[in-house]
C-alpha positions in Angstrom: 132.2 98.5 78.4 132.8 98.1 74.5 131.3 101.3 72.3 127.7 100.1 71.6 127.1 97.5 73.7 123.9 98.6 75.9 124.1 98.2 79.7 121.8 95.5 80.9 121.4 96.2 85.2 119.3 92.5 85.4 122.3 90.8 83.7 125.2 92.7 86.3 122.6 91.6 89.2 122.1 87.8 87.8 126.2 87.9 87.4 126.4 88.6 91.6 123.7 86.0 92.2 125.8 83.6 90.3 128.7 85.0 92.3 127.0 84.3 95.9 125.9 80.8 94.6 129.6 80.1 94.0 130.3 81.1 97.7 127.4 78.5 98.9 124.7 81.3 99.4 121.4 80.5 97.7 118.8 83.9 97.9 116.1 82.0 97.1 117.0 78.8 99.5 115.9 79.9 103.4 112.4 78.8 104.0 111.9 80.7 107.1 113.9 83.8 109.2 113.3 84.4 112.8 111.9 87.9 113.3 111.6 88.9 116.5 111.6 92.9 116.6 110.6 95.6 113.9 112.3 99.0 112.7 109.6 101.0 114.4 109.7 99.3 117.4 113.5 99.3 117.6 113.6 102.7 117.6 110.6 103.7 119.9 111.8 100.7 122.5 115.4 102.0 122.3 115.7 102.7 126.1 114.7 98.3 126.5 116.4 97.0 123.7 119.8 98.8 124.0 122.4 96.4 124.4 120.2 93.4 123.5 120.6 91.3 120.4 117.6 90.6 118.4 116.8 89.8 114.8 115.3 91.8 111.6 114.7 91.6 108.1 113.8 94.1 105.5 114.7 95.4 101.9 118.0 96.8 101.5 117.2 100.6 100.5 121.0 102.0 101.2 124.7 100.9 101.0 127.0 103.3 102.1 130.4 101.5 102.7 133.8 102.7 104.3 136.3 100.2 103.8 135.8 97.5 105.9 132.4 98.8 107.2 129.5 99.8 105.9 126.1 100.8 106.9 123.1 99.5 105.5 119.6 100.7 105.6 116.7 98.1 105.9 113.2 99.0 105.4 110.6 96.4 106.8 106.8 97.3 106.9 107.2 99.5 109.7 109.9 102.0 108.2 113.8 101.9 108.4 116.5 100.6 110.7 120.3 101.3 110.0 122.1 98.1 110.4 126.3 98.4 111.1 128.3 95.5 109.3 132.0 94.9 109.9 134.9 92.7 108.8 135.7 92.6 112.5 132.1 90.8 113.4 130.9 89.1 110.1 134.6 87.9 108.9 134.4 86.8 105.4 130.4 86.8 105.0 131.4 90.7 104.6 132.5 90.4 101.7 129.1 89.5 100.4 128.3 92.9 100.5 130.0 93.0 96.9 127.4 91.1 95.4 124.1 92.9 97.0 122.1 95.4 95.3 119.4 98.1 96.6 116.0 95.6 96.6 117.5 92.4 97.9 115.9 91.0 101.1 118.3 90.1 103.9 118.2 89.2 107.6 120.2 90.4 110.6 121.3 89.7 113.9 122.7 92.1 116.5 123.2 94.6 119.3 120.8 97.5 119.4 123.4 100.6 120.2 123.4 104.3 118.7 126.0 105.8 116.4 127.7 109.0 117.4 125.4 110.8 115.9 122.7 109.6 117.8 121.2 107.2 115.5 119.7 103.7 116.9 121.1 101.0 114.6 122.2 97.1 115.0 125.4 96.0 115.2 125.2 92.8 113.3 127.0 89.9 113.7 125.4 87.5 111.4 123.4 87.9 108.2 121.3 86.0 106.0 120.2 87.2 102.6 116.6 86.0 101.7 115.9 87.2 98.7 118.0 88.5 95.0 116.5 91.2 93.4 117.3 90.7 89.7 115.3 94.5 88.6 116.5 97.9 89.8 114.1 99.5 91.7 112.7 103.0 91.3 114.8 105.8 92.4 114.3 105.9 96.6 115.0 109.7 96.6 112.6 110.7 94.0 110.0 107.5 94.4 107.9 106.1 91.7 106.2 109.6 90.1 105.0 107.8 86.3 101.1 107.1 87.8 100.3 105.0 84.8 103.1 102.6 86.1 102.1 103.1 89.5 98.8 101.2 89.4 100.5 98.8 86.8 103.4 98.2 89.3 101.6 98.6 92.7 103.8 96.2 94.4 106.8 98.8 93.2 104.6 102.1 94.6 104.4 100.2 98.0 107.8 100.3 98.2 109.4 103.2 98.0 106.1 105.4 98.6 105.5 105.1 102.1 102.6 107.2 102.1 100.7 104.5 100.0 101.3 102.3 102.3 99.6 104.5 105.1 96.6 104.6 102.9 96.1 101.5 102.8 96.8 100.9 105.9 94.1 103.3 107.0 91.7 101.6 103.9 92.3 98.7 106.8 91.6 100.3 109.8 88.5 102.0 108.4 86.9 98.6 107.3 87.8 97.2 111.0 86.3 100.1 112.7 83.2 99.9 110.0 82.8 95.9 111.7 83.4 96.9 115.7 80.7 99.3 115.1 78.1 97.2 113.4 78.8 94.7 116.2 78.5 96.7 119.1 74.8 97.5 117.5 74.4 93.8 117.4 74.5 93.8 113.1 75.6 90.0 112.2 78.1 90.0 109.5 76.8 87.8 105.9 78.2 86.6 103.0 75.7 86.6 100.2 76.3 84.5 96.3 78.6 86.7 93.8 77.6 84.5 90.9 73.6 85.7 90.3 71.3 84.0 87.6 69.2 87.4 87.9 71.9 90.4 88.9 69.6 93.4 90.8 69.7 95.5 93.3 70.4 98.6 91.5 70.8 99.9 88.0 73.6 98.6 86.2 74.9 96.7 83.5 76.4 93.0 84.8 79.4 91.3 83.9 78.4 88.1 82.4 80.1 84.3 82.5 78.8 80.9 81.8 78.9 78.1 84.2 80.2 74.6 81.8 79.1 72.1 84.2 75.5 73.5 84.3 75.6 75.0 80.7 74.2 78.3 82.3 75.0 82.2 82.0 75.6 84.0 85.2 76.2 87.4 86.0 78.9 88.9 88.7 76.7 91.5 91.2 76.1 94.5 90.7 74.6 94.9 94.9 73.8 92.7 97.5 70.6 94.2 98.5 68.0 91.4 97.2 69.5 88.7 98.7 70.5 90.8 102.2 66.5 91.5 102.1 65.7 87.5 101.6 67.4 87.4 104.6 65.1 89.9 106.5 62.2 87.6 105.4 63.8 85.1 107.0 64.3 86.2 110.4 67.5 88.5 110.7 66.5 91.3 112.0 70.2 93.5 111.3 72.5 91.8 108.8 75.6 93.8 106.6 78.1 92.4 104.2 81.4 93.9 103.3 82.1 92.6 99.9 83.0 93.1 95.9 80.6 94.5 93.7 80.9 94.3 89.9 79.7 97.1 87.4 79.8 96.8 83.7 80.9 100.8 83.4 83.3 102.8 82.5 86.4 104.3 84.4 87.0 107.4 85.7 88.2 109.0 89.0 85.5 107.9 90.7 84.3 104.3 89.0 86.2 101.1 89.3 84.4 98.2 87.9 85.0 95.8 90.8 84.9 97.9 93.9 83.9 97.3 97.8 80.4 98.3 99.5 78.9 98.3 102.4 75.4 97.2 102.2 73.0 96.4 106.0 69.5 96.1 106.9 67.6 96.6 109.9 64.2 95.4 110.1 61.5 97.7 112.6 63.4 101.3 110.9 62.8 103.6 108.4 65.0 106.1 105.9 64.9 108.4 109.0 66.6 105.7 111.3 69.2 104.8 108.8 70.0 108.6 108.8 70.9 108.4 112.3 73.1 105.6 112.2 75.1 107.1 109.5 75.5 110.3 111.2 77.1 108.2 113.9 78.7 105.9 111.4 80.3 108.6 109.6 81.1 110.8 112.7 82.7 108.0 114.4 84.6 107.0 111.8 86.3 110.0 111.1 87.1 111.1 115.2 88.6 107.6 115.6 91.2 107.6 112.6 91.5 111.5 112.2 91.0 111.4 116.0 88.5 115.0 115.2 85.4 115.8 113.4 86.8 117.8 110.5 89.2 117.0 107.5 90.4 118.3 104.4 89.7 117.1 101.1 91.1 118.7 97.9 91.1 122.1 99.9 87.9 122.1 101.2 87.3 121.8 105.3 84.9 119.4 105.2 82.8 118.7 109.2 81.2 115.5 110.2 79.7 117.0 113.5 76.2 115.7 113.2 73.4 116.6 112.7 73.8 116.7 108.7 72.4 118.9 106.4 68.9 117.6 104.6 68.4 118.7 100.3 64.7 118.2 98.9 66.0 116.8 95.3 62.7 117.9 93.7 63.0 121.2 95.2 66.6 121.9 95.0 66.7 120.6 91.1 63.4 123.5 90.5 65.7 126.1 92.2 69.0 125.3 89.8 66.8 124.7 86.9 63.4 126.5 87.1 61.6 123.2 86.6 59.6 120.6 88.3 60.2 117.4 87.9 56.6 116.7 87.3 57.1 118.7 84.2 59.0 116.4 82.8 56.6 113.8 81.0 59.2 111.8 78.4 62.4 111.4 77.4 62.4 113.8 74.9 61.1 116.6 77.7 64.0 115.5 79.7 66.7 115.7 76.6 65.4 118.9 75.9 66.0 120.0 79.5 69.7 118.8 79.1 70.3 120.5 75.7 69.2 123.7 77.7 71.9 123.2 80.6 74.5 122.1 78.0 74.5 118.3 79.5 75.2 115.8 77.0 73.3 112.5 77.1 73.0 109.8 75.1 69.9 109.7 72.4 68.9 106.4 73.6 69.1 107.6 77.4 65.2 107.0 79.1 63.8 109.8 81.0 64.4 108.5 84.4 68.4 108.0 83.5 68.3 111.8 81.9 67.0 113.3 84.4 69.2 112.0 87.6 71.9 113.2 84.9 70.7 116.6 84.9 70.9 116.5 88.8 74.5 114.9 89.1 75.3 118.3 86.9 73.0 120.4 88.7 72.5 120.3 92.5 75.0 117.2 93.6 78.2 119.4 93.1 77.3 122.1 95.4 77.0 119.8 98.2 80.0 120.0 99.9 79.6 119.5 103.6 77.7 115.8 104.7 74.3 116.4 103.4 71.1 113.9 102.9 69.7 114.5 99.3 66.5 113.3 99.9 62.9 112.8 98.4 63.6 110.9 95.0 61.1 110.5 92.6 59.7 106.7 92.3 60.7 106.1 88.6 64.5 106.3 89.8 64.0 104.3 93.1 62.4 101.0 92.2 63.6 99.5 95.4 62.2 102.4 97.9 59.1 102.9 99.6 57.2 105.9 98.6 56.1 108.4 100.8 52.7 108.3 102.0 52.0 111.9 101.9 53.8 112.4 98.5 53.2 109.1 96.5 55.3 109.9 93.9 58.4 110.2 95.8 60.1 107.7 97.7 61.6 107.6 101.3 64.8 107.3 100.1 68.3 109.4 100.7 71.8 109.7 99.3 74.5 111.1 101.6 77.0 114.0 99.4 80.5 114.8 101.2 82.0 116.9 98.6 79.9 116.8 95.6 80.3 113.1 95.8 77.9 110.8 96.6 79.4 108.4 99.4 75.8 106.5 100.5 72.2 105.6 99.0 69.8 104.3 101.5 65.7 104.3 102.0 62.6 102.6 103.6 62.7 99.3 101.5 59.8 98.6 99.5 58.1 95.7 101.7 54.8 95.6 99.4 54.9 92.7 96.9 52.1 94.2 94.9 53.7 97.5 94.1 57.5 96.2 94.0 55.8 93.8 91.1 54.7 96.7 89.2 57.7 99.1 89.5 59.9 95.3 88.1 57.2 95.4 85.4 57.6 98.8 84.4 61.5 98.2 84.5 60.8 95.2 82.4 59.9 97.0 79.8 62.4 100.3 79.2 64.6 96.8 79.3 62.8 95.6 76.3 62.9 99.4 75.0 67.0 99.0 75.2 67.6 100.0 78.9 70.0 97.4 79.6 70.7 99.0 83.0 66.8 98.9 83.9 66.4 96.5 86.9 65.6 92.9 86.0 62.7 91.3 86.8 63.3 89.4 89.4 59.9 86.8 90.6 62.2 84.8 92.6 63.1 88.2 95.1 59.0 88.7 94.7 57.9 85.2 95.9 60.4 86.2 98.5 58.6 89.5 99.5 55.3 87.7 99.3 55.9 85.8 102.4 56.2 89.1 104.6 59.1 91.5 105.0 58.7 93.7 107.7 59.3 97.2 107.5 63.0 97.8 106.8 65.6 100.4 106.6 68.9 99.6 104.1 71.9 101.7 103.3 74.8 100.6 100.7 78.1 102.9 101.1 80.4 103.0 98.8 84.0 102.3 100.8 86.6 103.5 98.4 84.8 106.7 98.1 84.9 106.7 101.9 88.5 106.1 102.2 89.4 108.4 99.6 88.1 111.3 101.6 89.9 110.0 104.7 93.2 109.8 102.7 92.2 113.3 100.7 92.9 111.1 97.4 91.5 112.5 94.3 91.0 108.7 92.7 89.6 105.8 93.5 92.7 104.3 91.9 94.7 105.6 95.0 92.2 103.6 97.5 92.2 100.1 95.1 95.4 97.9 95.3 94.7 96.6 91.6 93.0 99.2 90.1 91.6 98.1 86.5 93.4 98.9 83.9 93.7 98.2 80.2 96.4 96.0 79.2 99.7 97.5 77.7 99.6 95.5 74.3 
């Protein structure tokens, strides 16, 4: 190559496409290959298969030729199977070899024998290539170690980090087991709207988009809860969705703003019934894909054996504080609590949205093994139904597996009367500049006002779930497409 002239690897690979079209093969032309066996299967079915000609495709990870031989390695979505081509068997289609590159899709046919060395491969005897590949790939020894370009690339991460693969595939096998359970307890699966004129069910800031053909602004949800409860009015006794959730936030290890929840609903129960079934949720979960009851996550031997561990939030945040939460009249009490503790908040922050600040600092870190943090105040649950022997708190729970809060669930507020108060008082800490402040929401309430009976819901959060079944440290490790903010 001439002094100055830089080397261009997509221009050497579209020079050998151009040089297999001129030999009559098209990559991009086969519609369709027969598959009829996989690498893993291959290998593990050796004893059956040896002897027996079969078919398999994959991505070309290794060329190591000698002469007229050469050995190829093919990676499909099971793993790898070496593939043996000859001039003796393929004639001239060998010499395509000349123009194939690490990342190009081909198809083979064969014998399943073993090498010398022991090693099952296929002797082919007639290829097809499937695909060109006009980019080098990453570096199959060292993988694809720039994480920016990672979650930019996934597609490239998939391929030559195996173990993202496995986590995903084990994101897939927890969201199946998630379903067989629900359905063995008789739960019907829902789909509720993700376009909401009025987006509640929590406290958050919506994404917002107009419909043209009906000139009116809509909101992506932020939970599924008040229209999962509409459906408790109306008859359902146990319903759940698996879905998106969208969340106007910002990012961080643990906050995407589209990500997947669990939310259900079972009428005739209370927070103490729901506490039950996520003991057995959670401990089931965990024994069938780690097939035991512990796991490590970021170092720390974390046990699911139920029953789990239960944290009075009022209590626990007057033992790490000194003070009561009664104490706390107004926003500038609860500021001047967080100056103390060295927590920064905003100056426009309300008192409720201090003070479960000052407890996410406080008391949610030290809970490291599964435990119920329960007993919220009402001015933070305006959803939950209070406790009758402490009106001012709420039946209401979150579940904490290491410091990390995985689950929120209570006794739903089924009282139209108070639930139109709490949406008032909301109302107005949104007119005060709340804009995460629940909506109010007279639709939900004509809802409530035919009769809900009494009802237990829990919403888990699943990439927080799978990241402690994978021991990731982001959520961006558990989302395919994480968000992220565009390059230029």
């Amino acid at each position: 190559m001439s002094e100055g002239v830089a080397f261009d690897p997509r221009q050497v690979r579209l020079t050998k496409l151009n040089h297999l079209r001129a030999r009559g093969v098209d990559p991009y032309r086969p519609t369709k290959f027969a598959v009829d066996h996989f690498s893993r299967e291959i290998v593990e079915d050796y004893e059956r298969l040896a002897g027996q000609r079969i078919s398999a495709a994959g991505r070309i990870m290794a060329i190591r030729t000698h002469g007229r031989a050469a050995f190829v390695d093919l990676y499909d979505s099971q793993g790898r199977i070496q593939c043996h081509l000859t001039e003796d068997r393929l004639g001239v289609d060998f010499r395509i070899l000349d123009d194939l590159d690490l990342g190009d899709v081909l198809g083979v046919r064969g014998e399943v024998f073993k090498t010398r060395r022991g090693e099952v491969t296929i002797q082919v005897d007639a290829m097809e290539v499937l695909a060109k590949s006009l980019r080098d790939l990453p570096d199959k020894r060292h993988g694809l170690r720039d994480v920016d370009l990672r979650y930019r690339q996934r597609y490239l991460d998939l391929l030559v980090n195996p173990e993202v693969r496995e986590t995903f595939r084990l994101r897939s096998d927890t969201i199946e087991y998630l379903r067989r359970f629900f359905h063995a307890r008789d739960f019907i699966e829902v789909e509720t709207p993700v376009l909401l004129t009025l987006a509640g069910g929590t406290e958050a800031r919506p994404f917002v988009t107009h419909h043209n053909a009906l000139d009116l602004s809509l909101s992506l949800r932020i939970a599924m809860e008040l229209h999962l409860k509409r459906l408790i009015v109306g008859g359902f006794d146990k319903v759940y969705e698996i879905g998106r959730v969208f969340r106007n936030e910002g990012v961080s290890t643990r906050h995407n703003p589209e990500f997947t929840m669990l939310e259900l609903y079972q009428a005739y129960t209370d927070f103490e019934g729901i506490m039950h079934l996520v003991e057995a949720m959670l401990s089931g979960v965990v024994g069938a894909l780690k097939h035991q009851l512990t796991l490590t996550y970021q170092g720390q031997r974390i046990d699911f054996t139920p029953p789990y561990a239960r944290v009075d939030l009022v209590e626990r945040l007057r033992q790490k504080t000194g003070v009561s939460w009664a104490e706390i009249k107004t926003a500038g009490d609860a500021k001047a609590l967080a100056r103390r503790l060295g927590i920064a908040v905003d100056a426009s922050s309300p008192r409720a949205q201090v003070m479960d600040k000052v407890v996410a600092v406080t008391v949610e870190p030290d809970l490291v093994q599964p435990t119920f943090l329960w007993h919220h105040p009402v001015d933070i649950s305006p959803l939950a139904k209070r406790d009758p022997d402490h009106p001012d708190l709420t039946e209401r729970f979150e579940l904490f597996v290491a410091g990390r809060e995985i689950a929120n669930a209570f006794s739903e507020l089924n009282d139209p009367l108070d639930q139109r108060e709490r949406f008032e008082e909301q109302h107005r800490q949104r007119l005060a500049g709340n804009l995460e402040a629940h909506p109010f929401d007279e639709d939900f309430l004509i809802a409530l006002e035919h009769g809900m009976p009494p009802t237990g819901g829990l919403g888990v959060g699943i990439d927080r779930l799978v990241m402690l079944l994978t021991d990731s440290s982001s959520i961006r490790d558990v989302v395919l497409f994480p968000t992220m903010r565009p390059l230029d």
